[in-house]
VEXMARNU-310978 format. One record per residue: residue number from 1; residue in three letters; x, y, z of N, C-alpha, C in turn. Coordinates in steps of 0.1 Angstrom, whole numbers. Layout:
NUM / Ala / X / Y / Z / X / Y / Z / X / Y / Z
...
//
This chain:
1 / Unk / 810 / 416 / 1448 / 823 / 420 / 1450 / 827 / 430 / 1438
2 / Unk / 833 / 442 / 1444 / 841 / 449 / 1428 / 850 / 449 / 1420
3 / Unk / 853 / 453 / 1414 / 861 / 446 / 1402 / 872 / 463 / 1405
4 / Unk / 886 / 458 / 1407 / 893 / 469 / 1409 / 894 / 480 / 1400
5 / Unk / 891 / 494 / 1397 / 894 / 504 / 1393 / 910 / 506 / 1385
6 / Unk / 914 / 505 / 1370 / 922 / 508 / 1372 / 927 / 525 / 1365
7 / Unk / 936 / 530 / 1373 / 937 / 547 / 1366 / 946 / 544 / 1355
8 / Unk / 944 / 554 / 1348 / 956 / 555 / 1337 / 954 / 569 / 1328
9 / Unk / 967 / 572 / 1327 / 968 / 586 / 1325 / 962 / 589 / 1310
10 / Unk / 956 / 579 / 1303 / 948 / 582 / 1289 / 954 / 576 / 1280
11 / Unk / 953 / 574 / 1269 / 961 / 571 / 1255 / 970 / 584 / 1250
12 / Unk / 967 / 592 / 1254 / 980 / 601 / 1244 / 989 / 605 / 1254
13 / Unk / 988 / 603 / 1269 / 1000 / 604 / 1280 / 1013 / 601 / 1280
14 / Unk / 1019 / 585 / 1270 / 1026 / 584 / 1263 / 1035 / 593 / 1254
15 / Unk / 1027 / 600 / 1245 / 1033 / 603 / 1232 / 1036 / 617 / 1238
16 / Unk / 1026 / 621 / 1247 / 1026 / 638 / 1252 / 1044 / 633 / 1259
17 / Unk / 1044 / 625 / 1266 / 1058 / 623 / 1274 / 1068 / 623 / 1267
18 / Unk / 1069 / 615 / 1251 / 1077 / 615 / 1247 / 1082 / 629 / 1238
19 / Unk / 1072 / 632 / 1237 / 1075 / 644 / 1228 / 1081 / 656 / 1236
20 / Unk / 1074 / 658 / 1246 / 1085 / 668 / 1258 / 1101 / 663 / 1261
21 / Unk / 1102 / 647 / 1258 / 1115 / 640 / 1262 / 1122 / 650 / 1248
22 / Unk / 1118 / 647 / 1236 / 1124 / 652 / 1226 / 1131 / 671 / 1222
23 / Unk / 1119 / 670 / 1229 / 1121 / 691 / 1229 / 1132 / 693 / 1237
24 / Unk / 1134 / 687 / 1251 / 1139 / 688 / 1265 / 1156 / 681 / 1257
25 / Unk / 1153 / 672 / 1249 / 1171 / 669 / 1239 / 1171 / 678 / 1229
26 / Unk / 1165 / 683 / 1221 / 1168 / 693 / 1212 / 1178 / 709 / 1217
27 / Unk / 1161 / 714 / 1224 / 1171 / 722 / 1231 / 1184 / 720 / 1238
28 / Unk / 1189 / 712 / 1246 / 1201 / 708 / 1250 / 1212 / 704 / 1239
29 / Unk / 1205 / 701 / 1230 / 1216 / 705 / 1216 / 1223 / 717 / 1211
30 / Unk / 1213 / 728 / 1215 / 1212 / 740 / 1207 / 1218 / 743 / 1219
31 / Unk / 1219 / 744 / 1229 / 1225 / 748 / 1238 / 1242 / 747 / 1236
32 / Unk / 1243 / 727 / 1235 / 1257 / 731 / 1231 / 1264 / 732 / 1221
33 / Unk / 1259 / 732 / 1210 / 1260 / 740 / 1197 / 1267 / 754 / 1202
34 / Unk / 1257 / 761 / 1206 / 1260 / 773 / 1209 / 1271 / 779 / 1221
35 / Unk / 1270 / 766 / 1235 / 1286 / 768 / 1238 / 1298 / 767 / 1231
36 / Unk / 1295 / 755 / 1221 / 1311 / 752 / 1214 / 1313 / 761 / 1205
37 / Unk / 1301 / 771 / 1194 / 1305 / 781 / 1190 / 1312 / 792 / 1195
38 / Unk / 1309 / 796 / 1206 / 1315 / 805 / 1214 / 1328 / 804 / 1220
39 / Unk / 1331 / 791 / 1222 / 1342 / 781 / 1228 / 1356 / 782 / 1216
40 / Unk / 1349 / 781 / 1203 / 1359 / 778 / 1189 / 1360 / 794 / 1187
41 / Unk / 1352 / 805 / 1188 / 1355 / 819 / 1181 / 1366 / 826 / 1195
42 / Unk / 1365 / 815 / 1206 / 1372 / 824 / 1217 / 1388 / 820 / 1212
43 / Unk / 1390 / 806 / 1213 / 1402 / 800 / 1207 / 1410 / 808 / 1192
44 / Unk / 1399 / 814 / 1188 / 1403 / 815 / 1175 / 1409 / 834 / 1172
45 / Unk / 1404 / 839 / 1183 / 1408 / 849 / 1187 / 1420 / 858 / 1187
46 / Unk / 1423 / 867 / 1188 / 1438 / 875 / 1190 / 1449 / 865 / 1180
47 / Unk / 1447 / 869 / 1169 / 1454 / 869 / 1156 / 1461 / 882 / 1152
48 / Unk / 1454 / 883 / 1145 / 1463 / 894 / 1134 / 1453 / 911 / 1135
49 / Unk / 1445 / 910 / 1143 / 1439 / 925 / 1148 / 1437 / 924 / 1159
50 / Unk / 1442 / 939 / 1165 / 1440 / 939 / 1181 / 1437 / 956 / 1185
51 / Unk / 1429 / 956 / 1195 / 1424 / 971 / 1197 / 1433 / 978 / 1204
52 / Unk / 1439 / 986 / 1201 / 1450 / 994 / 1209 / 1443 / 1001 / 1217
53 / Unk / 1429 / 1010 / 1216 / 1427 / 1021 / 1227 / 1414 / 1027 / 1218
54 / Unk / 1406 / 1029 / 1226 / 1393 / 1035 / 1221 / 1389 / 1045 / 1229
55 / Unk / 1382 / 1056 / 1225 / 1378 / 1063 / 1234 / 1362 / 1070 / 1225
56 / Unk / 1356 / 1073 / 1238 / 1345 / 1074 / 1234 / 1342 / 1089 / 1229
57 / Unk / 1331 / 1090 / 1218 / 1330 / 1108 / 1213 / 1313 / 1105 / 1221
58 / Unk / 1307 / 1101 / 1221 / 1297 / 1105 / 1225 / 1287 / 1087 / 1228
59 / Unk / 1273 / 1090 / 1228 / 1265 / 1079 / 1235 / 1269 / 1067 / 1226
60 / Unk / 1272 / 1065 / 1214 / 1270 / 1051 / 1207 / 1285 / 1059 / 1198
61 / Unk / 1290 / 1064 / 1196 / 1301 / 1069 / 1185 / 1316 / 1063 / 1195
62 / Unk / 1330 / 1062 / 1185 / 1338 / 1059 / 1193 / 1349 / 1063 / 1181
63 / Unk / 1359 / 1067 / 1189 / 1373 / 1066 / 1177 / 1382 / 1052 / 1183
64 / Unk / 1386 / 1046 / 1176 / 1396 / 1034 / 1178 / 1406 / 1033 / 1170
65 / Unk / 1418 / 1028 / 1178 / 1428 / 1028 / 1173 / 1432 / 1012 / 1173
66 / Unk / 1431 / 1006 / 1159 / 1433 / 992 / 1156 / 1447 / 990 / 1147
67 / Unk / 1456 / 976 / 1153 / 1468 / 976 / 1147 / 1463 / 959 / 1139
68 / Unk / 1462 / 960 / 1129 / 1463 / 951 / 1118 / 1479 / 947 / 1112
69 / Unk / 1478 / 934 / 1111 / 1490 / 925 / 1106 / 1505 / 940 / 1107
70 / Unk / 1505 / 944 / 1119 / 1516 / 956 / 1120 / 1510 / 972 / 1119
71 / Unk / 1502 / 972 / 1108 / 1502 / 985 / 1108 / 1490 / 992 / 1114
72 / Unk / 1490 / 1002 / 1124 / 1477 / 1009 / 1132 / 1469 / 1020 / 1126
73 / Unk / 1454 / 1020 / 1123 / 1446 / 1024 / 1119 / 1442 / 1031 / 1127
74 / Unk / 1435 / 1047 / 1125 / 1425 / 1050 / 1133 / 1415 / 1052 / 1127
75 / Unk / 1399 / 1045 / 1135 / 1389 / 1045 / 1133 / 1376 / 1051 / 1139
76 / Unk / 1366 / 1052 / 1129 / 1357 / 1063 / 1132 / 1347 / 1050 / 1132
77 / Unk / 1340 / 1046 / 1147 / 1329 / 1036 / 1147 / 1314 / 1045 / 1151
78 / Unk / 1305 / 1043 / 1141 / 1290 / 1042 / 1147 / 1286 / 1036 / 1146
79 / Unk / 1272 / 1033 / 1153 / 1261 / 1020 / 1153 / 1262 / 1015 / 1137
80 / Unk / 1258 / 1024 / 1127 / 1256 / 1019 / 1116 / 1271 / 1017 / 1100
81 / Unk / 1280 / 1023 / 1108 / 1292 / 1024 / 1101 / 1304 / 1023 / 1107
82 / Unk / 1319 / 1018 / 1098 / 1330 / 1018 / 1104 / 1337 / 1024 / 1092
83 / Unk / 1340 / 1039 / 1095 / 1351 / 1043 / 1089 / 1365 / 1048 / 1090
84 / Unk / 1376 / 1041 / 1085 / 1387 / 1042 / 1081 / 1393 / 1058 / 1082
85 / Unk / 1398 / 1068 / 1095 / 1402 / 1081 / 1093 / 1417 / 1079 / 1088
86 / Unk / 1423 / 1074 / 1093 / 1441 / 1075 / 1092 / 1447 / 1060 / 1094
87 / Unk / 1459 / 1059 / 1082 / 1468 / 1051 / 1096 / 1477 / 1058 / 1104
88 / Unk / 1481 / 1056 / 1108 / 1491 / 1060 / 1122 / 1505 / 1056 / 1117
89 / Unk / 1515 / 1062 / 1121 / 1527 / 1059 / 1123 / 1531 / 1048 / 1134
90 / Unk / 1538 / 1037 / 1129 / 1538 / 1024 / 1137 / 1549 / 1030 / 1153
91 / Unk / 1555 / 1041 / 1152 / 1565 / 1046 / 1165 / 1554 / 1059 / 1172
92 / Unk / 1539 / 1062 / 1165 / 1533 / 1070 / 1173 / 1528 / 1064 / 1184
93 / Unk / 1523 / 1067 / 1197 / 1517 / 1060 / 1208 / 1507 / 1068 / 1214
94 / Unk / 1496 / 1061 / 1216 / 1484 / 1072 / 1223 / 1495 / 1075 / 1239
95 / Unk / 1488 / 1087 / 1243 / 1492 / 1091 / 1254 / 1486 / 1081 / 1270
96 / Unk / 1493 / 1076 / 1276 / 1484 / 1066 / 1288 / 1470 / 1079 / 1295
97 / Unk / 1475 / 1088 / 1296 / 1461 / 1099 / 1306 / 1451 / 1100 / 1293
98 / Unk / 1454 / 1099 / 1284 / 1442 / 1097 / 1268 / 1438 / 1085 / 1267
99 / Unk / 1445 / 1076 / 1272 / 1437 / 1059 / 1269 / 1427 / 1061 / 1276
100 / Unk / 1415 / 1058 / 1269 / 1404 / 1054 / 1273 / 1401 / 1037 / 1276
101 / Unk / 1395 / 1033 / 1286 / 1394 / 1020 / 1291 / 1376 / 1014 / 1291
102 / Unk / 1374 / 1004 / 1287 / 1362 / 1004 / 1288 / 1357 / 997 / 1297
103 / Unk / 1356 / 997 / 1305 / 1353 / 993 / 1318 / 1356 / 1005 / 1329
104 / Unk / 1350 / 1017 / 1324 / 1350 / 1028 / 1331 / 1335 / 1026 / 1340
105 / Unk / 1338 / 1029 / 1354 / 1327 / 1029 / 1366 / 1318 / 1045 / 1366
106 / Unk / 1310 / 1044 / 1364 / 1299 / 1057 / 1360 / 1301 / 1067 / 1372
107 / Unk / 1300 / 1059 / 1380 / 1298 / 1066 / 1393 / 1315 / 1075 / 1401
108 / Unk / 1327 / 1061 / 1398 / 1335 / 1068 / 1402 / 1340 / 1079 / 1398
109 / Unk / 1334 / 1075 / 1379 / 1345 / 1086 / 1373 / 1334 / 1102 / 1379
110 / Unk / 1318 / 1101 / 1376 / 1310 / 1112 / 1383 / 1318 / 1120 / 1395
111 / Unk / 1321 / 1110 / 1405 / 1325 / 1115 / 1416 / 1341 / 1125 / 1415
112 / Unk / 1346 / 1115 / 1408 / 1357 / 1124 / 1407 / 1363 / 1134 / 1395
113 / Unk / 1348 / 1137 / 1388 / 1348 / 1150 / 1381 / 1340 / 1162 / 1392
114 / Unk / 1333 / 1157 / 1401 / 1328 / 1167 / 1413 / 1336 / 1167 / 1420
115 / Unk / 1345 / 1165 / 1420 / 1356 / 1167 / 1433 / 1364 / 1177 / 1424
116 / Unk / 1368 / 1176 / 1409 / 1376 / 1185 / 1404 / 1369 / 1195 / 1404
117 / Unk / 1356 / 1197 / 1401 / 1350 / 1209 / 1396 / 1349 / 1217 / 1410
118 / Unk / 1350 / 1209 / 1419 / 1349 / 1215 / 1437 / 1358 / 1226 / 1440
119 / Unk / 1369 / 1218 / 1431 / 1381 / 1229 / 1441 / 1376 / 1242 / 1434
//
């Protein structure tokens, strides 16, 4: 008669299991770490500076116009700097056909610079 066979996934199948259990909670930590960071800087948001109107000079450059605790700055942003040109008179107002929006559509606005250049 034989003596039943029994399987078993080894001696370190255990620890291999638990140690994936550990990684598999860590990460999930770091996860929400990282939502409630994001969660607390959203809450914490629209204080005492706010972007009035940016418009773009070229691929990565921008001028912005920022109103701090009342009074409006205009700014000269690149990748590697932010400099301070003017403040602004608190009764001056960008023009609305000057406001630049950033969530401009590549394509619409394309299209409807070939339509002007058409006529």
């Amino acid at each position: 008669m034989a003596t039943p066979v029994h399987l078993s996934a080894g001696p370190g199948a255990g620890s291999l299991l638990s140690v994936v259990g550990y990684l598999v909670l860590v990460l999930a930590l770091i996860a929400l770490a990282s939502w409630l960071a994001k969660r607390s800087r959203l809450l914490g948001q629209g204080g005492d500076i706010k972007i009035t109107s940016s418009l773009g000079l070229g691929v990565r450059e921008r001028l912005v116009v920022v109103e701090v605790d009342g009074r409006r700055w205009l700014l000269g942003v690149t990748p590697n700097q932010i400099h301070p040109i003017s403040e602004l008179d608190a009764a001056s107002q960008v023009e609305p056909e000057y406001r630049a929006t950033t969530s401009v559509d590549f394509a619409s606005r394309l299209k409807e610079l070939l339509r002007q250049g058409g006529r």
